[in-house]
Residue, then its C-alpha position, 0 to 999 in steps of 0.5 A: x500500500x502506498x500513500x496519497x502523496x507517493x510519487x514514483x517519477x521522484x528519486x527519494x532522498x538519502x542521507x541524514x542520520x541513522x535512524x537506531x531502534x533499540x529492542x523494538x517490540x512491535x512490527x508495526x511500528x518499525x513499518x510506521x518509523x521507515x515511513x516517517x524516514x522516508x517522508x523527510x529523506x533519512x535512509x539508514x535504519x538500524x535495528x537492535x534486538x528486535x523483539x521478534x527478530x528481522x526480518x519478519x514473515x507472515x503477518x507480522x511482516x504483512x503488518x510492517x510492510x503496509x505501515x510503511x506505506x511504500x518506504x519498504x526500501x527502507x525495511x529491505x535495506x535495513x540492518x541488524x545488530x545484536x547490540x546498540x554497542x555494535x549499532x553505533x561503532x561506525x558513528x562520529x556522534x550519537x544522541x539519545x532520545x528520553x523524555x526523562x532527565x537521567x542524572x548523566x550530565x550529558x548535555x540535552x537538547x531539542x531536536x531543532x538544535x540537535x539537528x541543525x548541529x547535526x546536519x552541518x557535521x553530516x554535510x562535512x562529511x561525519x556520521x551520526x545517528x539518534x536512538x530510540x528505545x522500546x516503545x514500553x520502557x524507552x532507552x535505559x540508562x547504559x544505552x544513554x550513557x553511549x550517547x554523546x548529547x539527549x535530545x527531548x521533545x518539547x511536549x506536555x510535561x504532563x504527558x510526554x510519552x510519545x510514540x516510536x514513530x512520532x518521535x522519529x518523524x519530528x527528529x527527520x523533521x527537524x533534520x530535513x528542516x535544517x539540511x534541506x530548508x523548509x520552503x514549500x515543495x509546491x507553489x499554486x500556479x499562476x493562472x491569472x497575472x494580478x488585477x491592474x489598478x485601472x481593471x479595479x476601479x472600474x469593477x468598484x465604479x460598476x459594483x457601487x454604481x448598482x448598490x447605490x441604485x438598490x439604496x446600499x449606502x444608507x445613510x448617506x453620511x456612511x457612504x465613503x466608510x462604507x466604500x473604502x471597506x468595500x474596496x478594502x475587502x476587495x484588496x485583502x482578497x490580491x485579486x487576479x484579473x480572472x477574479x474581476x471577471x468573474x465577480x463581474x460576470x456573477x453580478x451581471x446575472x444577479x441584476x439581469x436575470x438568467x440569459x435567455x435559452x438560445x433558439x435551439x432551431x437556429x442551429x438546425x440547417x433548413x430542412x430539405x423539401x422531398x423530390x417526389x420522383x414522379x415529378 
């Protein structure tokens, strides 16, 4: 299965840090954390004892698979260790993800900060990855204590549990922010080119010319109030030229009335008079 916003004509992104999840317990939410990579470009996942082994057959791979949503390169290609020790040899700097302040004097931060530190020391060619601990208990204190730095989440301190995937998805969130910037990917096409001044003048001349006629500007002591909010409403609006066109269009039917059905025999040719062979 893949999502709404899957395009197969793009080349995914690669790169980023390596996405570490230690012990995970549940199939599905290794399918649902590939998804949250893909959607911001990170591609090196890395699985620590997972509770059922990897990869997984029958439903549980089913299950994981169809909560990637399409980011199944990223379950094929994923790599498994026997230790987080093991998992994190290869990497100049780890952080750990816990909501709870764990007394090891490591510097904590939030995964913009992380990020954004991290993205240019990847960018200079360093490698770095984050790990995340099972969805039940979390990292515990000798899987922190491999880190270099914590990285928490800015949530309700009355609630801060998160799910393993929600918490993937903000850390390559914040990465992809900072690495990539955070501009639209799209923009709305530009069917119409901005009304000119002088197209909107006379649309105003026209509109308040019929509403002065039905006894709009009422009282008369109003009626430059209550034409410049008219007009200011129209601006706030950035009208295009279609747009004037069309309002313009609108109201000529409101005043004049549905136009009239075109006679349909016009458009019939004459008919033709039968020759009777006879004579």
């Amino acid at each position: 299965m893949t999502g709404a916003g899957t395009n197969s004509t793009h080349t995914p992104l690669t790169g980023g840090p390596a996405i570490v999840l230690v012990r995970p317990q549940l199939a599905v939410n290794i399918g649902m954390c590939a998804r949250a990579m893909a959607n911001f470009g990170l591609s090196d996942l890395r699985l620590v004892s997972p509770r059922e082994g990897w990869p997984r057959t029958g439903a549980y791979r089913k299950g994981a698979y169809a909560a990637a949503a399409g980011a199944v390169h990223l379950l094929e290609g994923a790599r498994l260790f026997d230790s987080v020790e093991a998992a994190v040899a290869d990497l100049n700097r780890v952080y750990a993800t816990t909501a709870r302040e764990r007394g090891q004097g490591k510097v904590i931060l939030p995964p913009s900060t992380a990020m954004a530190d991290s993205a240019g020391a990847i960018a200079a060619g360093e490698k770095h990855g984050v790990l995340f601990g099972p969805e039940r208990t979390g990292l515990d204190n000798d899987d922190v204590a491999l880190a270099d730095a914590v990285i928490t989440f800015p949530v309700d301190p009355a609630y801060a549990s998160l799910n393993l995937a929600q918490a993937v998805l903000l850390v390559a969130y914040e990465h992809h922010r900072a690495a990539r910037g955070e501009a639209a990917p799209f923009a709305i096409p530009e069917r119409s080119p901005p009304a000119k001044r002088e197209h909107m003048l006379a649309f105003f001349n026209f509109f308040e010319d019929l509403l002065d006629a039905n006894g709009f500007f009422r009282p008369e002591g109003k009626r430059p109030v209550m034409t410049r909010n008219l007009r200011n409403m129209f601006h706030r609006m950035q009208m295009t030229e279609q747009d004037v066109r069309t309002f313009w269009g609108a109201i000529v039917r409101l005043v004049e009335g549905p136009r009239a059905e075109k006679d349909k025999s016009a458009k019939k040719s004459a008919p033709t008079r039968s020759v009777n062979s006879a004579d």
